[in-house]
C-alpha positions as CSV (number, residue, x, y, z in Angstrom):
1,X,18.3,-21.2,-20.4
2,X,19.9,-24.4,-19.9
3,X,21.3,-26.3,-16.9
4,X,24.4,-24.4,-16.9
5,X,22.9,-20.8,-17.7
6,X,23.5,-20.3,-20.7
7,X,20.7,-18.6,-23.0
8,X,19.7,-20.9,-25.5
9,X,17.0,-18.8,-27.3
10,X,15.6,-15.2,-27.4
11,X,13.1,-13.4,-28.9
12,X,13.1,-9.9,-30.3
13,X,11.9,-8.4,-27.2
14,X,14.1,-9.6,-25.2
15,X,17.0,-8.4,-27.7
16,X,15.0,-4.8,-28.2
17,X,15.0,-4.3,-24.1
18,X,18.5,-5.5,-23.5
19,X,19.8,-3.8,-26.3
20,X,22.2,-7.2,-28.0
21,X,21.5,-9.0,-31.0
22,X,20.0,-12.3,-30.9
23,X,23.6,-13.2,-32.0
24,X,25.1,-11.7,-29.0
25,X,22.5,-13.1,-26.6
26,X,22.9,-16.5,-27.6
27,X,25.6,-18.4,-25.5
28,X,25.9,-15.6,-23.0
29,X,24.9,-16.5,-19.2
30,X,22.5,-15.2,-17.4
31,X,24.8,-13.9,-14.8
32,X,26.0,-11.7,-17.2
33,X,22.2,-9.6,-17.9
34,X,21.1,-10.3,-14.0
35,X,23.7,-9.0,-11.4
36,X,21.9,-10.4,-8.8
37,X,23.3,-13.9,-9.8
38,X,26.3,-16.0,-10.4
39,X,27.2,-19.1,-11.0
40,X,26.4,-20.8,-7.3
41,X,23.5,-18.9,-6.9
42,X,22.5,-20.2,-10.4
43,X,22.8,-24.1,-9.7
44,X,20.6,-22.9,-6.2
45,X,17.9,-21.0,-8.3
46,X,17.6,-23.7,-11.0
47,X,17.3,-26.4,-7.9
48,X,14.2,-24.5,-6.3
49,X,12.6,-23.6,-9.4
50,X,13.1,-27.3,-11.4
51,X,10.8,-28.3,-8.2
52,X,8.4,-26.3,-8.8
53,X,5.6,-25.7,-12.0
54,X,5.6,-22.1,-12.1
55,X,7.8,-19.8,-10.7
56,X,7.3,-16.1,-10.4
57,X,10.3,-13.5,-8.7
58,X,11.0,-10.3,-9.4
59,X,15.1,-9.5,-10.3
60,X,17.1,-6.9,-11.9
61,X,18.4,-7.0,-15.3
62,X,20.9,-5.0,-17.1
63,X,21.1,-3.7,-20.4
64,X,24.2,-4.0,-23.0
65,X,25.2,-0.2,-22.3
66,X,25.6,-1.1,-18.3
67,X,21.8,0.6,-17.3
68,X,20.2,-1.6,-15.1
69,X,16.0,-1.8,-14.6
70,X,13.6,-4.3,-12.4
71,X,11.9,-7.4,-14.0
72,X,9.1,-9.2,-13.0
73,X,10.1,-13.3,-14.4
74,X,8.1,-16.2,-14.7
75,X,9.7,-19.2,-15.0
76,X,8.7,-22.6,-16.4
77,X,10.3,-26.0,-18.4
78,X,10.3,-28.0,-21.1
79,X,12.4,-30.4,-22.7
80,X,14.2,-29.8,-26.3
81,X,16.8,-31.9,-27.8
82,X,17.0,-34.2,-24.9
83,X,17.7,-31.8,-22.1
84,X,15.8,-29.6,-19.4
85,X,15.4,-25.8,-20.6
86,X,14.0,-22.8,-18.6
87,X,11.9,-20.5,-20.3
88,X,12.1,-17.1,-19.1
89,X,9.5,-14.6,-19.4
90,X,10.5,-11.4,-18.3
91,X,8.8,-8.3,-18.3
92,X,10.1,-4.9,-17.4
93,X,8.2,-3.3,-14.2
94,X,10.3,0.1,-13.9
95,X,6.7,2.2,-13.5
96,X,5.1,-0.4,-11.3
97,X,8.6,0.1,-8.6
98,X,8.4,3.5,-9.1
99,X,4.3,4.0,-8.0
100,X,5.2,1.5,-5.2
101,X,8.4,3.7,-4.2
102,X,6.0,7.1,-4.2
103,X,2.8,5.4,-3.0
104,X,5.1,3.9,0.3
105,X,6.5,8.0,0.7
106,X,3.0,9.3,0.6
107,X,2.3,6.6,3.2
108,X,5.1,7.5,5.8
109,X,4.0,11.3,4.8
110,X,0.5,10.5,6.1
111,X,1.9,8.8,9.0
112,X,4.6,11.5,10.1
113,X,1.4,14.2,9.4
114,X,-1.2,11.4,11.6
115,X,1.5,11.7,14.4
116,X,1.9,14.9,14.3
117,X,-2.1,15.8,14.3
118,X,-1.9,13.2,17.1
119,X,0.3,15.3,19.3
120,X,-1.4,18.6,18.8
121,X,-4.8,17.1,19.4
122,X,-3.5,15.7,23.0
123,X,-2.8,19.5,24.1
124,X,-6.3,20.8,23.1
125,X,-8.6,20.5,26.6
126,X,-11.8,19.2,24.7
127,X,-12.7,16.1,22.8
128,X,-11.3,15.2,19.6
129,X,-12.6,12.6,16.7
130,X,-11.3,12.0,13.6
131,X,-13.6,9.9,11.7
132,X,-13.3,8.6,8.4
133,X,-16.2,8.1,5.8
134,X,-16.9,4.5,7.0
135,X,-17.9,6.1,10.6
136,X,-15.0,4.3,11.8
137,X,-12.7,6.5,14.8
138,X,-9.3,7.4,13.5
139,X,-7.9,9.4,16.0
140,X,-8.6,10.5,19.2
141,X,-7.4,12.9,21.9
142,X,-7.5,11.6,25.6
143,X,-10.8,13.6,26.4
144,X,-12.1,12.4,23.3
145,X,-11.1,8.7,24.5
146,X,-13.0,9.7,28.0
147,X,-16.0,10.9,26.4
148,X,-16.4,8.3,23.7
149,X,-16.8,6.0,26.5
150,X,-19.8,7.4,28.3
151,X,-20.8,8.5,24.7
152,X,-21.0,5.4,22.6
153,X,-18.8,2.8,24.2
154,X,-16.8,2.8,21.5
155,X,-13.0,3.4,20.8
156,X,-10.4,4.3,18.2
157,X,-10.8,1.9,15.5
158,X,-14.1,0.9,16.2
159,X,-17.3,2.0,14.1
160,X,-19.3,4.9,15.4
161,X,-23.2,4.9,15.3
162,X,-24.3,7.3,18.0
163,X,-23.5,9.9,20.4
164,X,-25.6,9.7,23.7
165,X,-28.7,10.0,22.4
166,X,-28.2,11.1,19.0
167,X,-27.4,8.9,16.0
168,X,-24.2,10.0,14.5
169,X,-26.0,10.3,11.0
170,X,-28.3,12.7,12.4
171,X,-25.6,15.3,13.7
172,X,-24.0,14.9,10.7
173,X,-26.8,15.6,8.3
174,X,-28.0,18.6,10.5
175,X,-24.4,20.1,11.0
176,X,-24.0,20.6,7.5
177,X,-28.0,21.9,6.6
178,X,-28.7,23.9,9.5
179,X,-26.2,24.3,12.5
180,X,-23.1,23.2,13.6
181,X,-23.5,22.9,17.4
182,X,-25.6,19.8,19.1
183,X,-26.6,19.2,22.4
184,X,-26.4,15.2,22.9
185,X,-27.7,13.6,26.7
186,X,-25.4,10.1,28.0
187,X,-25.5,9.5,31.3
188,X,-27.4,12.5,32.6
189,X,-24.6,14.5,31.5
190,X,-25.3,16.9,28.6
191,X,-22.0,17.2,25.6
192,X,-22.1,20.0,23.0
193,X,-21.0,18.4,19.8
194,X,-19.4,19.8,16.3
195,X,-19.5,17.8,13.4
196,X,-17.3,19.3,10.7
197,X,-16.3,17.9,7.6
198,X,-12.5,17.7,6.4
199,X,-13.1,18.7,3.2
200,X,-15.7,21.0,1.2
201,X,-16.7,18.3,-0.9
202,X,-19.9,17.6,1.6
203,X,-20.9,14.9,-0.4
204,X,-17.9,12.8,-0.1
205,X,-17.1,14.0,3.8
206,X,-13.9,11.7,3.5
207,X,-13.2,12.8,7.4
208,X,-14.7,14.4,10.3
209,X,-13.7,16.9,13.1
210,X,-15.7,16.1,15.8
211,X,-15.4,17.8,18.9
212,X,-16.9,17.1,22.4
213,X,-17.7,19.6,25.1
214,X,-19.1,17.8,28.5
């Protein structure tokens, strides 16, 4: 592109994904493949990016037959026949957007389904842990908060290692061998404790249900 937006070159790819000819592409302006800009916001974008060595944004384009898809550009200069050109490397990032779009609903999916876990968990009258594979405290309910106090000192967010007088690997191990219930001493008050794992895969045990009884 030149100082005034016009395309001065492009290659077969760029001709293939916006569906013109070389011929046709040649002489248009870029405002007229990239909605998102006109002619002030042109002179603006070739200001900032002149400035700088490298520039990388992400825009839309459209194609000859109106459809319109997101591009990631990256945009350098050189100088041929004695004036400043962009060159424009564009590349098409449809399936990137589209795993960001579903990855972000999964996200406020596990979020609505956290919250919700969250409210049922405060009704239940014992404690409540969720901890994930890193040992680290999810979630808890407010007896859970209470107990993890006296337990472990520990609280939601923080990394578990014991409770009372048993190390957290220990119950663990022995909840999923032998027996589910564990008598642990903090205090001189005695808890019951369940460890349960989330999911059947025991060797992955992504999250745990532990419960507290004290």
């Amino acid at each position: 592109l030149d100082d005034e937006g016009t395309i001065y070159y492009a290659n077969r790819y760029a001709c293939n994904s916006l569906g013109y000819t070389r011929e046709e592409l040649v002489g248009m302006h870029i405002w007229e493949i990239d909605p998102t800009m006109d002619e002030e916001r042109w002179r603006t974008h070739r200001e900032r990016t002149h400035t700088q060595v490298v520039s990388t944004f992400e825009t839309i384009h459209r194609r000859k037959d109106g459809t319109e898809f997101p591009v990631e550009v990256t945009v350098n200069f050189t100088m041929i026949d004695n004036k400043w050109i962009s060159i424009s490397a564009s590349r098409e990032i449809t399936e990137r957007k589209q795993a960001e779009e579903q990855r972000e609903m999964l996200l406020d999916q596990l979020r609505e389904q956290a919250q919700r876990l969250l409210e049922v968990m405060s009704t239940v009258p014992v404690g409540l842990l969720l901890i994930d594979s890193d040992h680290i405290v999810i979630l808890t309910n407010p007896m859970g908060e209470e107990n993890l106090a006296v337990l472990a000192k520990v609280q939601a967010g923080d990394k578990l290692i014991h409770l009372g007088d048993r190390m957290l690997e220990d119950l663990i191990s022995s909840s999923t061998t032998d027996r589910l219930r564990h008598e642990v001493i903090a205090e001189g008050r005695i808890f019951e404790v369940i460890a349960q794992a989330m999911s059947d895969d025991l060797e992955s045990r992504a999250t745990l249900l532990v419960r507290l009884f004290g």
